[in-house]
N, C-alpha and C positions, 0 to 999 in steps of 0.2 A: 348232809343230805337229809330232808324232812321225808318224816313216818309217815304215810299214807293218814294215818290218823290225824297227824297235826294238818295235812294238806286238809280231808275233810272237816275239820273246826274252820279252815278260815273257809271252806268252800260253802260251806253252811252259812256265814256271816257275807257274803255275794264278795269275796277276794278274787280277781281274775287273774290273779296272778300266779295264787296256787293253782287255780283251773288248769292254766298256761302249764306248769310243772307237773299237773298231774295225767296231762291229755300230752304232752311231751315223753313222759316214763312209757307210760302204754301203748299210742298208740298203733306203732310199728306190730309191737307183740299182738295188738287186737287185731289189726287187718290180715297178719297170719291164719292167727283162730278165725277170723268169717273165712279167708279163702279155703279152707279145708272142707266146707259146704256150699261155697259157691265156684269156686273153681275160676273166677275171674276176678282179676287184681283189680280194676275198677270199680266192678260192684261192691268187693270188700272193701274198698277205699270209702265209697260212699255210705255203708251201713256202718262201719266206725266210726264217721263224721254225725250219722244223726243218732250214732248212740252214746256220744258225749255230749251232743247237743240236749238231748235226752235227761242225763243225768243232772246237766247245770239244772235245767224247766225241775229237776224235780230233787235240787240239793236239801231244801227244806225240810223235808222227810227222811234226810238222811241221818244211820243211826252213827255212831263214831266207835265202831267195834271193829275195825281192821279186814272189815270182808272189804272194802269200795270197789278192788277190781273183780274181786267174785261177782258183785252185782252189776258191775260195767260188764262184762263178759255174760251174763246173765241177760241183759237187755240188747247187746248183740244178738244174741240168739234168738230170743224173739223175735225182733224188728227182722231177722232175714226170713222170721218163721212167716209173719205177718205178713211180708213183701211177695214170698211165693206162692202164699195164698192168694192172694189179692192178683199177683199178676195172670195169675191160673182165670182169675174172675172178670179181669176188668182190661189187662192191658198195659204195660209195662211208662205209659205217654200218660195215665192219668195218677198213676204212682209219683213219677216225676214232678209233675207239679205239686202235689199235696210236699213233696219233699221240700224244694223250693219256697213254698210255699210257709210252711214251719221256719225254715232257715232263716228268713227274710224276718220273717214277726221276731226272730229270736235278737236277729244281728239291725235290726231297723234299718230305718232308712240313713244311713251313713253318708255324710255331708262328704267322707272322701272318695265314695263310689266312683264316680269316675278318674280322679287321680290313680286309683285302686286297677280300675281296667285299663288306664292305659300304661301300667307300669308291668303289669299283666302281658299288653301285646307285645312290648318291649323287650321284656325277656325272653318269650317262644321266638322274638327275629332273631335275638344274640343267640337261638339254639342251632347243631349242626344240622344243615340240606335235610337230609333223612330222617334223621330225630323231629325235624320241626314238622315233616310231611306225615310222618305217623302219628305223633301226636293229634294232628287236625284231623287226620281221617278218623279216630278214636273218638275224638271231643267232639268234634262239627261237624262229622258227619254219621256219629253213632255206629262204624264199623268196629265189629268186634274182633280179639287183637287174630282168631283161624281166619278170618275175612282180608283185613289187611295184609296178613303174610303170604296169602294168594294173590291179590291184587299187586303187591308189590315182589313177588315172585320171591319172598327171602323163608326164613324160618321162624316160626312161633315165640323162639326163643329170642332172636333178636328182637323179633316188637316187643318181647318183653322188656329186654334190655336199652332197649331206643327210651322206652315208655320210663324207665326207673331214672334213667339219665336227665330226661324230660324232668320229673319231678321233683328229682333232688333238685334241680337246678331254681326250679319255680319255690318250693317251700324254701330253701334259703332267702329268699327275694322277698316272702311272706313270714319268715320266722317271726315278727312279732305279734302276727295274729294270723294263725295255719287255718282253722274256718269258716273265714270269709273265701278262701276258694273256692269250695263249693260252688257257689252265690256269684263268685265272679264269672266262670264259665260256663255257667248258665247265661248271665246277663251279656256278655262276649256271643256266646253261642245265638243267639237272638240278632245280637247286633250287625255279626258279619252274614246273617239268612236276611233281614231283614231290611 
C-alpha cells in the first residue's frame, strides 16, 4: 500500500490514478468528519466530492510532507464553512449551480455522458421498489431524508439505510470514476424535470 506521500508526488505530476487511491482511502472517513457538522449524509456526500475536487484544482501547490489528509479535511471544513455562509446569503439553488458548475469545468465535457447517464438509470431500475422510491424523492425531488420518512410513513433510520444500499449499489457501477456522480444526477435530475 502506497504512503500518502508517494500518492502525493504522483498527484502532483497530474496521476489519476493515485487521485483514484487517494480519494478511495478517504473518502468514506471524510463524509463522516462533514456529517458531524452537517447532520445530513447527502450534503456531506457533496462537500467531500468538491473538496477532492478541490485538492486535484489545486495539487500543484501541494507540499509532500505527509499532512495531504490534514489538508483534505482542512478544505472540508471550509467549503461546508463557506456553503453556510452563502446559503444563509443567497439560497441553497444558487450554491448548487456554482457546484455543478466547478464539477463540469473540472470533469469536461465527456464524450461518455450520456453512456454514463443511462448506465446510471439502469441501475436505480435494478434497485429494490422502496430503495428506488426513496432515492428519487431525495435526488429529484430534493426531499430531505425527516421529509421522506414522513411522506412515506417509515423511520429516518431506514431512509437512511434505503439511501446507503442506494449507493453502494450505484458507486460500485461507478467504481472506475466515483466523481462523475455528482454531475451525473444533476444532469439526470434535469432530464427527467425537463
Amino acid at each position: 500500500m502506497k504512503e500518502d506521500s508517494d500518492l502525493v508526488k504522483a498527484i502532483i505530476k497530474n496521476d489519476r490514478m493515485a487521485f483514484q487511491i487517494f480519494f478511495r482511502r478517504y473518502y468514506e472517513a471524510l463524509v463522516l468528519y462533514v456529517n458531524t457538522f452537517t447532520n445530513d449524509v447527502m450534503q456531506s456526500e457533496d462537500i467531500a466530492q468538491k473538496s477532492f475536487i478541490k485538492f486535484w484544482k489545486k495539487r500543484k501547490k501541494l507540499k509532500i510532507d505527509g499532512h495531504a489528509k490534514s489538508l483534505l479535511f482542512k478544505m472540508a471544513y471550509n467549503i461546508f464553512i463557506d456553503e453556510y455562509r452563502k446559503n444563509k446569503k443567497q439560497g441553497s439553488i444558487y450554491i448548487e449551480e456554482l457546484v455543478l458548475e466547478s464539477l463540469e469545468d473540472k470533469i469536461g465535457e465527456d464524450d461518455h455522458l450520456e453512456k454514463r447517464l443511462e448506465k446510471l438509470k439502469a441501475i436505480i431500475e435494478t434497485l429494490p421498489e422502496k430503495c428506488k422510491e426513496i432515492l428519487l424523492l431525495n435526488k429529484m425531488d430534493g426531499l430531505k431524508y425527516r421529509e421522506i420518512a414522513i411522506k412515506l410513513n417509515i423511520s429516518i433510520k431506514t431512509v437512511e439505510a434505503q439511501m446507503r444500499i442506494a449507493f453502494q449499489k450505484i458507486r460500485e457501477g461507478f467504481k472506475d470514476n466515483p466523481l462523475i456522480l455528482f454531475v451525473l444526477f444533476k444532469k439526470l435530475n434535469w432530464r427527467l424535470i425537463g
